[in-house]
N, C-alpha and C positions, 0 to 999 in steps of 0.2 A: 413390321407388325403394327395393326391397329392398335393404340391404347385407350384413345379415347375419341369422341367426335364434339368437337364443340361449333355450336353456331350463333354467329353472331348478327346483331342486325338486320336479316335477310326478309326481304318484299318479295311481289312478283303479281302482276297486274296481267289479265288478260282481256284487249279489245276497251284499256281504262276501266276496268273494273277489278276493285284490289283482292286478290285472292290471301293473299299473304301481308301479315302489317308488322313489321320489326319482330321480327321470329329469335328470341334468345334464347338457346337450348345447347346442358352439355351433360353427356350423354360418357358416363364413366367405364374403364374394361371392364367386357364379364356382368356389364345390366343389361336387364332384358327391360325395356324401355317403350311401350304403347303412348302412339298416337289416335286420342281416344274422342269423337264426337261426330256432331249429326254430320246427315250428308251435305255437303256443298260449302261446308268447314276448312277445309285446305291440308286435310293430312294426306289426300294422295298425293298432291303437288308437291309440298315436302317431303315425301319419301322418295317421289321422282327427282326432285333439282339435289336431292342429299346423294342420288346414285348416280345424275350424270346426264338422266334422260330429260331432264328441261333444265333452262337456265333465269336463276334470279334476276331482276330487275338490280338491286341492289341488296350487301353485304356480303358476309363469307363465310363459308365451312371452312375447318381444318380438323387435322388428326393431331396425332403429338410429334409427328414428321413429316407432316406433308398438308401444304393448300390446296385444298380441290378446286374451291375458288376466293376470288375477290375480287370484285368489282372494281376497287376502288384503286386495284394494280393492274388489272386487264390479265389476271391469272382466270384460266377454265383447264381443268384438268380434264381430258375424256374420257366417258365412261368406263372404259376396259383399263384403263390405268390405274384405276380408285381401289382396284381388290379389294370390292365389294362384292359378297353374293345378294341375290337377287330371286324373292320366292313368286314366284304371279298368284293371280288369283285362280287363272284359268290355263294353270301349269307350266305352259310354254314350252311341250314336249312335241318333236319330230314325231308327226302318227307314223311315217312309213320308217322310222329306228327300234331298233329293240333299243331295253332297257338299258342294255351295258352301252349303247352306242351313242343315247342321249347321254347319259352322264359324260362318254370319254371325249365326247367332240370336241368341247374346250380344252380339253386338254392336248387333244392333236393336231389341233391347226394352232397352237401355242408354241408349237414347236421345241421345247424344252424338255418334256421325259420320253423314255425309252418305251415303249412296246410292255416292257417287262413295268416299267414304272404305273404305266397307265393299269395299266391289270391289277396292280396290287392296290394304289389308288380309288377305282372302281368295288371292286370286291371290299375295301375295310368299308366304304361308305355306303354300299348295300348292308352291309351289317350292322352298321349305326341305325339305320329303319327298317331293321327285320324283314329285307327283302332277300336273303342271301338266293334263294331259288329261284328269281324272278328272271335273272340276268337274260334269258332270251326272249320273254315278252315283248307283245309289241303296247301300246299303251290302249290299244282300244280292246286288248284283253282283260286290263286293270280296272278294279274298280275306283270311285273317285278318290279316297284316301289312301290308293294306293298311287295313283298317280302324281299325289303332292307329297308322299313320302317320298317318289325317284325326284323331284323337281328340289326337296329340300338333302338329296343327298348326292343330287350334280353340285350343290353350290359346298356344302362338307369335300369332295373327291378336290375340288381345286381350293383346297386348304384354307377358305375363306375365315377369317377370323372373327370379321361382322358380316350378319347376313340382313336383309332388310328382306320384312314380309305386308307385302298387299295383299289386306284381307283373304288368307291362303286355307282357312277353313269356311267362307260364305257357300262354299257352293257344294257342302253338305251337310248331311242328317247333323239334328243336336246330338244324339249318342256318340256318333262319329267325330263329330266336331270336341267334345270334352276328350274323347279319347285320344286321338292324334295330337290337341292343343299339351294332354299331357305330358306325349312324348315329345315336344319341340320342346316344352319347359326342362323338364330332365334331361336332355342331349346338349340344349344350351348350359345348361349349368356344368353336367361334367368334362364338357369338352371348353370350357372357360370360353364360349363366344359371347359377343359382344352383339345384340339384336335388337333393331328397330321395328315396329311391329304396330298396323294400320289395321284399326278397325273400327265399328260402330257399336258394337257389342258391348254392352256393358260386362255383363259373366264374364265373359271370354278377359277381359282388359281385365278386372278382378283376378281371375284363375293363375293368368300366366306372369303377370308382371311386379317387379322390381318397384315402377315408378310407371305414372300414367302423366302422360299433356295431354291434359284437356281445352282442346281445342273448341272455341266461339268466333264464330265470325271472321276467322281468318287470323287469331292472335291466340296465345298458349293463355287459357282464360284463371291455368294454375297448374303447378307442377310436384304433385306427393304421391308420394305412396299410395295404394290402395286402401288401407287401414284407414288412413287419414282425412282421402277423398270419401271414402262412403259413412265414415263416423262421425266425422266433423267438415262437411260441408261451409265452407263460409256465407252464399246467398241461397236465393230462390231459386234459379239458374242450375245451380249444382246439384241441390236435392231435389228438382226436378228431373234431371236429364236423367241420374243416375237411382233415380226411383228410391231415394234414401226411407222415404216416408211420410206423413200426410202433412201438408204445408196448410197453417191454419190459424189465422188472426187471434189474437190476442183476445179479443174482444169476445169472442163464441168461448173462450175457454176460461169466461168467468173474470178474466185478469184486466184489469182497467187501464191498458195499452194498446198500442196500435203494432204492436211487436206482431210479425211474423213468427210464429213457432214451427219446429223439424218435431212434429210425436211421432215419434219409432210406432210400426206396428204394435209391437211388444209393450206398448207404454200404455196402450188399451185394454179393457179387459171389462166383460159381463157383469154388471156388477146392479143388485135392485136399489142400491142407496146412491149409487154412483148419481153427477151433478148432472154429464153430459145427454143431453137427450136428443135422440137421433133414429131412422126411419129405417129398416132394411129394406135394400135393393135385390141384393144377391146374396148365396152363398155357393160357392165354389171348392170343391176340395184340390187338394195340393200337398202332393209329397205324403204328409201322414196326418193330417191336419184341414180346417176349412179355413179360410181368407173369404172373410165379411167384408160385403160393400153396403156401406149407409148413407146415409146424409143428414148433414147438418148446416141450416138453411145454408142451401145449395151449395154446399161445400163436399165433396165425396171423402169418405171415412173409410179407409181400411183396418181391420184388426183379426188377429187368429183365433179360431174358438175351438174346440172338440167333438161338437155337434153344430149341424146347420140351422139355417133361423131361418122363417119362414118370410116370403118380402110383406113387403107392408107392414112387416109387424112394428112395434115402437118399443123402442129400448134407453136401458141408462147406463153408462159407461161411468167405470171410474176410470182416473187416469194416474200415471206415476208421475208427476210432477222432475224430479230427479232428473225424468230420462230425456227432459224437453231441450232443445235447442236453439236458443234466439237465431233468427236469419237477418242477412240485411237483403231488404227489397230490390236493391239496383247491383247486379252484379261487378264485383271489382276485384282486378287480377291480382294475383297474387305467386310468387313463384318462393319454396323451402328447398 
């Protein structure tokens, strides 16, 4: 059994160009655990060299019983060996199989359970993704959340304990995509698995997860909670990517430093005494609410209001001082 995946050290260069730069990451039983940042970042590479489907330049995975790899011993374990599940993005279901016959096939050229085994296998993991009727579908019957619900319930029938997902809601609706990400988070928790989990989403990486790496550049640029990543951002960098809220000199905010400030939306508000004076661009509504776009010299300002504001108009904001956040300018990693 899985208990934990730790990784140590691990690169991985393609064509000498460094995809991956000293990857330290450990990844406890029973966390749901996002690999989280832009594209061209290195989480898909990592979720592939952690399942077997590429191999690192140098360092090593291990579980709490077993080396997948290390270089540094000429160990490579292969990928069918690792029992690992494995979620795609773009399902990786046989079109010409029904439903029970994509799930059962690892299981029957595994050569290990009976007929009777495989059937009851099949059937409880249709039922962990409310497919129990589906079993004769072919997948071009399914629609797309249903197709990643049989791909996340071949890798449950062969008792995987960590399941690794590549971006396995991109390729639907956001209703869809909140709904499904809910039931992977509930299913991982009550069924105590252990998930790796690739995306670029911010929401998503927020919704479902334990602990996010935030991946820069090819290096974990910092490893917390979600709580922690979007409230207490350490650089620019981070409340950037992660859209925390408006990054804004010291200097426009009255304050006679060169300090970068994090103002929360929330820390704005409409105010005719207020200091800050600033231009509307837009008003947009959202949710239940409008999200103002201003400027202030040339700095773009968002904040919530009740009512929309006309563009061009000129306004004064007050601020909550309280809710501000120093940044540092040059980002520097940090792993809790």
């Amino acid at each position: 059994m899985i208990e934990s995946i730790k990784i140590e050290q691990l690169s991985k260069s393609f064509a000498n160009q460094s995809v991956l730069k000293n990857i330290n990451l450990d990844v406890q039983k029973g966390q749901f655990v996002t690999l989280l940042g832009p594209s061209g970042c290195g989480k898909t590479t990592l979720l592939r060299i952690i399942a077997g489907l590429e191999r690192a330049d140098s360092g090593c995975i291990a579980t709490s019983h077993t080396q997948f790899m290390n270089t540094s011993q000429g160990i490579f374990l292969p990928s069918q060996r690792r029992k690992l599940g494995f979620v795609f993005q773009d399902y990786g279901l046989w079109p010409h199989m029904s439903v029970y016959d994509n799930i059962a096939f690892a299981l029957k050229i595994s050569g290990q359970y009976s007929r009777a085994q495989i059937g009851e296998k099949v059937r409880r993991a249709l039922n962990y993704v409310q497919l129990d009727t589906y079993s004769d579908y072919r997948p071009a019957q399914l629609s797309g959340g249903q197709k990643q619900r049989v791909s996340i319930a071949r890798a449950l029938a062969a008792e995987r304990q960590c399941i690794l997902f590549d971006e396995p809601l991109s390729n639907l609706d956001a209703n869809l995509r909140d709904e499904l990400g809910q039931q992977i988070k509930m299913l991982a928790s009550s069924l105590g698995l252990t998930c790796l989990y690739v995306t670029h989403d911010r929401r998503e990486a927020q919704l479902l997860s334990d602990k996010i790496a935030l991946l820069k550049d090819g290096q974990i640029h910092r490893f917390d909670s979600p709580e922690n990543l979007f409230r207490h951002p350490d650089d620019e960098w981070i409340a950037s990517f992660l859209d925390c809220g408006n990054i804004v000199p010291g200097s426009l905010l009255e304050r006679d430093d060169a300090t970068l400030w994090l103002v929360p939306r929330r820390a704005l508000a409409l105010d005719p005494a207020g200091s800050i004076k600033a231009e509307v661009v837009t008003s947009n509504f959202l949710a239940d609410q409008y999200e103002i776009q201003a400027m202030l010299a040339g700095i773009r300002l968002r904040f919530y209001h009740d009512q929309p504001l006309k563009a061009h108009q000129l306004i004064s904001l007050a601020v909550n001082w309280h809710a501000l956040k120093s940044l540092n300018p040059y980002p520097t990693s940090r792993m809790t």
